[in-house]
C-alpha positions in Angstrom: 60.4 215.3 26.8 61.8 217.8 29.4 60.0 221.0 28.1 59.1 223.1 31.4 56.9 226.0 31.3 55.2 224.8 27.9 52.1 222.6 27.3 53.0 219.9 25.7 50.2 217.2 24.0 50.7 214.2 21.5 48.9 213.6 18.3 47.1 210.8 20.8 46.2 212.9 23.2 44.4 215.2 21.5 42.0 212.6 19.7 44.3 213.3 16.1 45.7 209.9 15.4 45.6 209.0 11.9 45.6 212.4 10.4 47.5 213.7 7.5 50.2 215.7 8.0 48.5 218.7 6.0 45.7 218.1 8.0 47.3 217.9 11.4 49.4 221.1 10.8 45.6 222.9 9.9 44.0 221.7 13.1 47.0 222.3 15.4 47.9 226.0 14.0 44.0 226.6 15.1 45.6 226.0 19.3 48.7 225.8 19.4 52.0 227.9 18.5 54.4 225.1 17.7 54.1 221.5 16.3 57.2 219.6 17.0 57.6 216.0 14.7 59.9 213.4 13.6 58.7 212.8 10.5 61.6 214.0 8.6 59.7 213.9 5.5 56.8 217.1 6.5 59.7 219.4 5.6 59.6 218.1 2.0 55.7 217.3 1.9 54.6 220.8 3.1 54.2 225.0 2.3 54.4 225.5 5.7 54.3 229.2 5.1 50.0 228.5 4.6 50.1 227.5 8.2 50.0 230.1 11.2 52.5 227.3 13.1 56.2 226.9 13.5 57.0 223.1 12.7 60.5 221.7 14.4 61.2 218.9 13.3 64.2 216.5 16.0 66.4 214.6 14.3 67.1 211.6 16.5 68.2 207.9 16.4 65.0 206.8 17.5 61.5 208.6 18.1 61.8 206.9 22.0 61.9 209.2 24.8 65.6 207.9 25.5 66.9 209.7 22.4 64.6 212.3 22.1 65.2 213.8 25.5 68.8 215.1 25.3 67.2 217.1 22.1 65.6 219.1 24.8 67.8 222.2 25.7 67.8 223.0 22.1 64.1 222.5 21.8 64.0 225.2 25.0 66.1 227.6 23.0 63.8 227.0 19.3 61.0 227.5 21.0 62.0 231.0 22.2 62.5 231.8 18.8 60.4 230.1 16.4 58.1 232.3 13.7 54.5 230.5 12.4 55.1 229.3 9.2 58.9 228.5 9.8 60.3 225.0 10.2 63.4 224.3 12.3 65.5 221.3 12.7 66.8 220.0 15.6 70.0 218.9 15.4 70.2 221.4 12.3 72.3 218.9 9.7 76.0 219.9 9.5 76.6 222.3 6.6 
């Protein structure tokens, strides 16, 4: 995804692949600020207010780059506002 001036690093990348969801949010709140999913299900599974992280979760018709990428602006403007132990969904379901 399109998120300039952030570091950005999968799951994969970082040697965390087949990790928990508790467990990943406890190893990534020890580096990084925000961890962005789209496992629509963390937001029920977790107390994300034990984590020092911000979770957003995108909300897309597929996990693949193709649909994930127009999420981006939004992403830009969560990111500039996003509190550890918060979760934020991207699109945010109508009301």
């Amino acid at each position: 995804m399109d998120l300039a001036g952030h570091q950005v690093e999968t799951v994969q990348e970082v040697g965390w692949s087949g990790k928990k969801n508790g467990e990943l949010l406890s190893l990534a709140s020890k580096s990084y600020d925000v961890f962005i999913t789209v496992d629509r299900n963390l937001y029920f599974q977790q107390n994300f207010s034990k984590f020092d992280i911000a979770v957003l979760v995108l909300v897309a018709r597929t996990n693949r780059l193709a649909d994930l990428r127009p999420l981006a602006p939004s992403v830009l403007v969560e990111l500039s506002v996003l509190k550890p132990g918060v979760v934020s969904v991207i699109p945010r379901p109508a009301r």
